[in-house]
N, C-alpha and C positions, 0 to 999 in steps of 0.2 A: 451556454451549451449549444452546440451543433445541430442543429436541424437535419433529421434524416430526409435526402433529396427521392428515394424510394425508387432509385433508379435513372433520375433523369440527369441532366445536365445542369450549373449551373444558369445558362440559355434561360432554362426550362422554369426557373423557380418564379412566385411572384414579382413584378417591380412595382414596389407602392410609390416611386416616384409618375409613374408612367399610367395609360389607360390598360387596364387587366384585361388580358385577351385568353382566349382559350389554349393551354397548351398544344394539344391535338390540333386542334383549327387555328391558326392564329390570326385566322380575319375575321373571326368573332369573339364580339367585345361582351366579356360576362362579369357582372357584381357579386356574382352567386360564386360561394368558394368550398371546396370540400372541408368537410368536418373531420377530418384526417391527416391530412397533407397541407393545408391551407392553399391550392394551386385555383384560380379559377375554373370554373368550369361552365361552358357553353349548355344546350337544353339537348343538346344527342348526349352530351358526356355526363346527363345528371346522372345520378341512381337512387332515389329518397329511398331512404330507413327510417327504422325507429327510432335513430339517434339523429336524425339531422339528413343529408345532401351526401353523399360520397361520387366521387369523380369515377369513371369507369375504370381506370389501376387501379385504384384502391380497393374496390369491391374484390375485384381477379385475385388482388393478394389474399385479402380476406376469405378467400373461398378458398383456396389451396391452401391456406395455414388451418382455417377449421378443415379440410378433407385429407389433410397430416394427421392431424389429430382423434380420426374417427375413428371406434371402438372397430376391429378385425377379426374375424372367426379364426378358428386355430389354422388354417391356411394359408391367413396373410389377405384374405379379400376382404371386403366391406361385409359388414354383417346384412346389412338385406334387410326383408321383411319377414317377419317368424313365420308367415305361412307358408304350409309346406306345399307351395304347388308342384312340383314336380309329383309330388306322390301321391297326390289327388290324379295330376293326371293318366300317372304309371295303373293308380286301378279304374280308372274309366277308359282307359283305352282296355284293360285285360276284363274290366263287364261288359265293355262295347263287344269285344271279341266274345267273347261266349253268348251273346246274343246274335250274333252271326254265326254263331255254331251250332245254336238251336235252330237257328231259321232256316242256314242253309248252308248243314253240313258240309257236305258233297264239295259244295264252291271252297266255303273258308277255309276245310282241313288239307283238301288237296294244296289249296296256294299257300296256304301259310305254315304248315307242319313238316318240322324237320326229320327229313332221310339221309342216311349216309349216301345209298346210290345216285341219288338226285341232286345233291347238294351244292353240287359246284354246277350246274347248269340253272339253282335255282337259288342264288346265294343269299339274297333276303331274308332265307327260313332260318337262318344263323339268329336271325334278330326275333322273325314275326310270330315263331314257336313259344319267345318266352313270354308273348301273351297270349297264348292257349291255353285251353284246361281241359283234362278226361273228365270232369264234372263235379257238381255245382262245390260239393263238400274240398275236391282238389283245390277250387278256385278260391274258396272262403278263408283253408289255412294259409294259402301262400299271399293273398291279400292279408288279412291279419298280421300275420308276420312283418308283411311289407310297412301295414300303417304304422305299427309297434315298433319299429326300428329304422323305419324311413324319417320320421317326423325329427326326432332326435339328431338323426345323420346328415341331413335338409340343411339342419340349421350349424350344424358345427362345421359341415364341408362348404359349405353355399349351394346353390340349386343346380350349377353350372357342373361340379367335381362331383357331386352324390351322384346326376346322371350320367355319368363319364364311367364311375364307377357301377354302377348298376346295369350300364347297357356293355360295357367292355368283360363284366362277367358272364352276362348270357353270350355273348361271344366265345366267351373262354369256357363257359361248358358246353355249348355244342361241337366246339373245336375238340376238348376231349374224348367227346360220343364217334365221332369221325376219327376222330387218330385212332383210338383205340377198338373201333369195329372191324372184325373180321372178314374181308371181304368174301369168303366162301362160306359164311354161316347166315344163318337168319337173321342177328345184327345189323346185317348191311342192308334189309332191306326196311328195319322193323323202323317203325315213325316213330319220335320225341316229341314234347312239348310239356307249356309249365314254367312258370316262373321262379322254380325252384335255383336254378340256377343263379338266377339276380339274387335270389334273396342270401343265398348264401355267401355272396361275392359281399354283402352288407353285412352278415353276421362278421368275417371276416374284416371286415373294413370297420365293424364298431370295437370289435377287440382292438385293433393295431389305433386305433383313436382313442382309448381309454386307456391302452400302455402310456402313449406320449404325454397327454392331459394328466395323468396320476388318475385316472378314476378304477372304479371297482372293475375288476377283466373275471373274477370266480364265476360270477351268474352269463355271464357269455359263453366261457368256456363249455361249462355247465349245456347252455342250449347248444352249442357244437356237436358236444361231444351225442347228446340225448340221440339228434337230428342225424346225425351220421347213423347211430346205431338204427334207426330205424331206416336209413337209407337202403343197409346190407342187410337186415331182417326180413325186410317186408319185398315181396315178390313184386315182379314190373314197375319196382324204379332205376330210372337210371342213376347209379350211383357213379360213374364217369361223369355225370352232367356237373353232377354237385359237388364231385369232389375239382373239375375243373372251375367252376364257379368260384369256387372257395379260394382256390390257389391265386386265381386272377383278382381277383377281388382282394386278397390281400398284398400283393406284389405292385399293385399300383398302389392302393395307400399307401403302401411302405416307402413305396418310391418317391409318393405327392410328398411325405414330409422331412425324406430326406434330404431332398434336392431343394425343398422350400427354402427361400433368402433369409437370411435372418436379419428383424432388424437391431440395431448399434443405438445410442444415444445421438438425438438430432439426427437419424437417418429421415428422409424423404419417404414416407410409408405409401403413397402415390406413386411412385417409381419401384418400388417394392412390389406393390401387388399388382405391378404390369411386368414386372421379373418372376412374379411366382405362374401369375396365368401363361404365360410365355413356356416358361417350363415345364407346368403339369398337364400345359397341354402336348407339350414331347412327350412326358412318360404315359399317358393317355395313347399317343401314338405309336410308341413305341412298344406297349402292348399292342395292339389292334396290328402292328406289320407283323408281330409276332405270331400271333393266331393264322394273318394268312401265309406266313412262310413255310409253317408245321401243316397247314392244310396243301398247299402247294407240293410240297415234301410228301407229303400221303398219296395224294393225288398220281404224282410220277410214280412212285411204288406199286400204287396199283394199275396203274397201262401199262407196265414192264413183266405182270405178271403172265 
C-alpha cells in the first residue's frame, strides 16, 4: 500500500539510502522522524506529544481535522465556554449604571437617557438608556429576566450573536419611541430608559430558537404574551420600546438562521462558521442601518414641519 505523502512531493519523502535531512530545512541533518508521516524532522520542526514527536504538518493537519470536528451551537460557531459572560456583564454594567444614578443623578440621567428631542444630537442614549433604571425594583425585574433568559441564550447563540442580538433590540426600541413620538405632544420631550427593551428582543429571540431546535415555544409565548399585557395595562411604560424590541430582536434571529450555511457531509465546518459570522454579521448590520434609515426618515419629517 501507498504511503500518504500528506501533501509534499515525492522530493519531500524520506531517502533511507541517503543522510536524512529536514524537509523544511534541508541543511539539517535529523535522526528524529515524525510518528505520523515518517519524514524527518530538524529540533524547530519537532512538536512532542503524547504519542511520540510529530513534524510541524502534521500537527496543523491534526489541528484542523479535530477543529472540523468540534461540537457547534445551533449557529454553526464553536461552542465556547458555558459561562455566560456577556450576561454577567450586561448586569454589571446596568448596577454600575444605577449606582451612578444614585450618586449622581443630575450627570448620568441627563447624558445617558433617552429623548425623542435630543436624540439625534445625542445618539449614544439609543444604546446608554437600555442600562438605566427608574428604580431599584424596575432594575431587579429586568435583570432577572435578563439572567433567566440570557444564560440559556449565551450559550445556544454564542456570546458574540446573544450580544448582537440584545444590543440591536435596544436599538430597535428606542427607534420605535422616536418614530412613533409625536413631535407636538409631551412624547417628544418625555425621557426612556430600561432595559426592557433588550430583554424583550431575547424573549423573542428564545421563542424563534426553540421553533428551529424543536423545543417547548408555550411557556415563552405564555411570558410574551403576560409581559405585553402588562406593558398596555400599567401606566408610564413605554410600550413602543418593547414592542420595537421584540420585533427587532426577532427579525434578526430569524434572519441569523435563515441565512446560516448549512453543513453537507464532509463539509469543512471551519469555513462554515467563517461563512456564518460573515453573514450574521450582515443581518446584524443590516438591522442597525435599518434603525438609522427610519430615524434619518423621522428626522427629515420633522425639520420639514
Amino acid at each position: 500500500m501507498e504511503r500518504p505523502s500528506y501533501g509534499y512531493s515525492a522530493e519531500d519523502a524520506p531517502d533511507p539510502q541517503g543522510t536524512p535531512v529536514c524537509p523544511r530545512h534541508p541543511d539539517r541533518v535529523s535522526y528524529v522522524r515524525c510518528k505520523r508521516c515518517e519524514r524527518p524532522a530538524c529540533p524547530d520542526c519537532q512538536r512532542p506529544t503524547s504519542v511520540g514527536v510529530l513534524c510541524v504538518d502534521c500537527e496543523r493537519e491534526i489541528s484542523r481535522q479535530q477543529a472540523s470536528t468540534r461540537p457547534r451551537n445551533a449557529m454553526g460557531a464553536g461552542m465556547g465556554r458555558r459561562t455566560p459572560y456577556v450576561t454577567y456583564t450586561l448586569i454589571g454594567l446596568s448596577v454600575l449604571a444605577f449606582v451612578g444614578q444614585t450618586l449622581a443623578p443630575q450627570i448620568v440621567q441627563q447624558l445617558g437617557i433617552f429623548a425623542p428631542y435630543r436624540a439625534v444630537f445625542m445618539p449614544w442614549t439609543f444604546f446608554t438608556a437600555g442600562f438605566l433604571h427608574g428604580g431599584i425594583l424596575h432594575l431587579a425585574l429586568n435583570m432577572y429576566a435578563l439572567w433567566i433568559v440570557g444564560q440559556y441564550l449565551e450559550q445556544t447563540l454564542g456570546h458574540v450573536r446573544y450580544a448582537a442580538v440584545f444590543l440591536t433590540a435596544v436599538l430597535g426600541g428606542h427607534t420605535a419611541v422616536y418614530l412613533l413620538a409625536d413631535p407636538l405632544s409631551s412624547a417628544w420631550i418625555t425621557g426612556t430608559l430600561g432595559a426592557s427593551g433588550g430583554v424583550f428582543g431575547l424573549f423573542a429571540a428564545m421563542f424563534i430558537v426553540n421553533r428551529h431546535l424543536g423545543g417547548q415555544t408555550a411557556q415563552i409565548v405564555v411570558l410574551i404574551v403576560l409581559n405585553l399585557v402588562l406593558t398596555f395595562t400599567i401606566p408610564g411604560i413605554s410600550w413602543q420600546g418593547h414592542l420595537g424590541g421584540l420585533v427587532i430582536g426577532a427579525a434578526v434571529t430569524a434572519g441569523m438562521f435563515a441565512l446560516r450555511p448549512k453543513a453537507g457531509p464532509g463539509a469543512d465546518r471551519q469555513a462554515l462558521a467563517r461563512r456564518s459570522a460573515l453573514v450574521h454579521s450582515g443581518v446584524v448590520a443590516a438591522a442597525a442601518v435599518l434603525c438609522v434609515a427610519l430615524i434619518v426618515a423621522k428626522t427629515l419629517m420633522v425639520l420639514s414641519l
